[in-house]
C-alpha positions in Angstrom: 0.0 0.0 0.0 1.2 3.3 -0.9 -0.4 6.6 1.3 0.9 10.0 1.8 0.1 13.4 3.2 0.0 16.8 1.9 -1.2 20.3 2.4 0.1 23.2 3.1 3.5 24.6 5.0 2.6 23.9 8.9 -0.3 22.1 8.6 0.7 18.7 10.6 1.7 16.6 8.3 5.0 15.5 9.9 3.8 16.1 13.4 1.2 13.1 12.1 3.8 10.8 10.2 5.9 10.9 13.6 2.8 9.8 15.4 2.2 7.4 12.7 5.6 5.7 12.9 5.5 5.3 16.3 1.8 3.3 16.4 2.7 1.7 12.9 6.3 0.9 13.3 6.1 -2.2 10.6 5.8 1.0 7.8 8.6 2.4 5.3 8.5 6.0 6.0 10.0 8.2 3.4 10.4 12.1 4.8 9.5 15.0 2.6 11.5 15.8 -0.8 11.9 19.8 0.2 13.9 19.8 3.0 16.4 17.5 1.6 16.6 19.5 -2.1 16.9 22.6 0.0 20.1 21.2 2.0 20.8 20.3 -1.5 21.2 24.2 -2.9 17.8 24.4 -3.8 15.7 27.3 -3.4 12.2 26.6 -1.5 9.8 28.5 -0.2 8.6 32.0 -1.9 12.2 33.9 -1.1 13.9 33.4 -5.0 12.6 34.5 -8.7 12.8 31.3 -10.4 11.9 28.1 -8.9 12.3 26.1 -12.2 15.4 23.7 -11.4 13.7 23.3 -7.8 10.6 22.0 -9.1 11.5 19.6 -11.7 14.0 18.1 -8.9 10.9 18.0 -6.6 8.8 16.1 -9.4 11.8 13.9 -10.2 11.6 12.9 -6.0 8.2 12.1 -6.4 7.8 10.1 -9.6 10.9 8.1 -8.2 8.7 7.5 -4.5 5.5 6.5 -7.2 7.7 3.9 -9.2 10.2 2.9 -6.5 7.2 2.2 -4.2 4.5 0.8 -6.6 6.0 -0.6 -9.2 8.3 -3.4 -7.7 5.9 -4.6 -4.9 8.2 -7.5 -4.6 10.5 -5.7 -2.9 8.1 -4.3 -0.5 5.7 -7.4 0.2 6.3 -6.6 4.0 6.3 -3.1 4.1 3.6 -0.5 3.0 5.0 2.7 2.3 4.2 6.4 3.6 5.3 9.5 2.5 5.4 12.7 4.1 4.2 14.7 1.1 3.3 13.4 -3.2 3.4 14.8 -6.2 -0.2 16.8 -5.4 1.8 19.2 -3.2 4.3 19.2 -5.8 1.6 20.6 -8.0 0.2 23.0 -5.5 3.3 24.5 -5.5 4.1 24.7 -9.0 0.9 26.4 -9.7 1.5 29.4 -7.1 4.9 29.6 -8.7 3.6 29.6 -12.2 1.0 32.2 -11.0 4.0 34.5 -9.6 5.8 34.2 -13.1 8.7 32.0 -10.9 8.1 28.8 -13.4 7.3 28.6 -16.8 4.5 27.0 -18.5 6.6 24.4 -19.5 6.8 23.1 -15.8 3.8 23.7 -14.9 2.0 21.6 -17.2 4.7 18.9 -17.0 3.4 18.9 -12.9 -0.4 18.8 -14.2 0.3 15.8 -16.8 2.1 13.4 -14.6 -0.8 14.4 -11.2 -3.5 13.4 -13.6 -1.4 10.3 -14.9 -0.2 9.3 -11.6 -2.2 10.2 -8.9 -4.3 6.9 -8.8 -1.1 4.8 -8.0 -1.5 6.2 -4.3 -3.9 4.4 -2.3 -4.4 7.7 -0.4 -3.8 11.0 -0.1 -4.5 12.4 3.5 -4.7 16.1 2.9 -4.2 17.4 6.7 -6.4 20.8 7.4 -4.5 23.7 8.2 -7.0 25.7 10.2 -6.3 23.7 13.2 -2.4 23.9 13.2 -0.6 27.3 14.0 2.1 28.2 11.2 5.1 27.7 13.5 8.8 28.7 12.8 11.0 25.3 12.2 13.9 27.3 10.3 13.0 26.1 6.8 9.5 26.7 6.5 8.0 29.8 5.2 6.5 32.1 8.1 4.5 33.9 5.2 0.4 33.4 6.4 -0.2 35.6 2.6 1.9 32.8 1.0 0.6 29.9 3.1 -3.2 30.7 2.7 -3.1 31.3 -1.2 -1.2 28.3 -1.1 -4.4 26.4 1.2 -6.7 28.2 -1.6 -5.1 26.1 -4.2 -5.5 23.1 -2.7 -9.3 23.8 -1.9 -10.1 25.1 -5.6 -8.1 22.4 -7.3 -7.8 19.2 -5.2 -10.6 18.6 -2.6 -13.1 16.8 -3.4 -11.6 16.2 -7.4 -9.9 12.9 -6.5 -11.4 9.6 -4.7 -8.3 9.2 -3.1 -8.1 12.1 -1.7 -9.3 12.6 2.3 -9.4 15.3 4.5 -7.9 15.0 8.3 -8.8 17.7 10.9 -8.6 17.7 14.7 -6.1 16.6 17.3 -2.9 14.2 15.6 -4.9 11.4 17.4 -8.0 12.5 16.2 -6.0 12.6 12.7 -4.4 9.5 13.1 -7.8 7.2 14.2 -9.6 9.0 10.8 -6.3 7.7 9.1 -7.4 4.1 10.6 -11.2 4.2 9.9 -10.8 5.4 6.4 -8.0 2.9 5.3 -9.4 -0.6 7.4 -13.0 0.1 7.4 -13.7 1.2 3.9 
């Protein structure tokens, strides 16, 4: 099985995947492309004027996490894979950064071809609400709220309720995390 988060900067998603590991401990947990591009050189965020190279590295991590994890389930028979953030945030973002002239269109549709293409190979997509999380300063993260809540305004207008796969978690992490449950073993 193959399930990630996404949503906007300081929403909870890796609050939730820590909590996650912890109570499902038999999982492959793959952290969040961004963080590790940006120790890489790359620009992230909304602080440079062309977000080009970052993005197609960021699709490049993703499509690798959708074929690593879904096309060789022989390697993985034991372990289901999670993944701090997919290609849909990857998307997200793009957008905004199309929108703010920092991609080209080039990029931009590249991100919405290979969403539509490959967005069915996860088994979900837990999109975790940001109105219950504060936007809290970790170092990396924009502390924009202008950036953050056109960024949640994407999501709303182009990914909830568009794709089966696609749930919405709100509440506490363990309120989060026994949705998580419900929706994935009792469906």
């Amino acid at each position: 099985m193959l399930i990630s988060f996404t949503g906007a900067q300081s929403s909870g998603k890796t609050t939730l995947l820590h909590h996650w590991s912890e109570c499902q401990n038999h999982w492959n947990v793959i952290p969040e492309v961004t963080r590790k591009l940006k120790r890489q050189g790359f620009e992230i965020n909304d602080d440079s004027g062309n977000y080009i190279d970052t993005q197609i590295a960021i699709l490049t991590d993703h499509l690798n996490n959708i074929f690593s994890y879904t096309d060789h389930p022989e390697q993985w028979t034991d372990m289901d894979t999670i993944l701090d953030r997919c290609i849909v945030d990857g998307f997200i973002y793009t957008r905004y950064f199309r929108m703010e002239g920092k991609v080209d269109e080039f990029t931009d549709k590249m991100f919405s071809r290979m969403l539509k293409r490959y967005i069915s190979k996860y088994d979900y997509i837990f999109y975790t609400s940001p109105y219950d999380v504060a936007l809290i300063n970790d170092g990396e993260r924009s502390m924009s709220e202008s950036f953050r809540n056109r960024i949640i305004r994407l999501y709303e207008e182009l990914i909830l309720d568009k794709y089966p796969n696609v749930f919405v978690l709100e509440g506490s992490v363990e309120t989060r995390y026994n949705k998580m449950i419900e929706i994935m073993y009792n469906e």
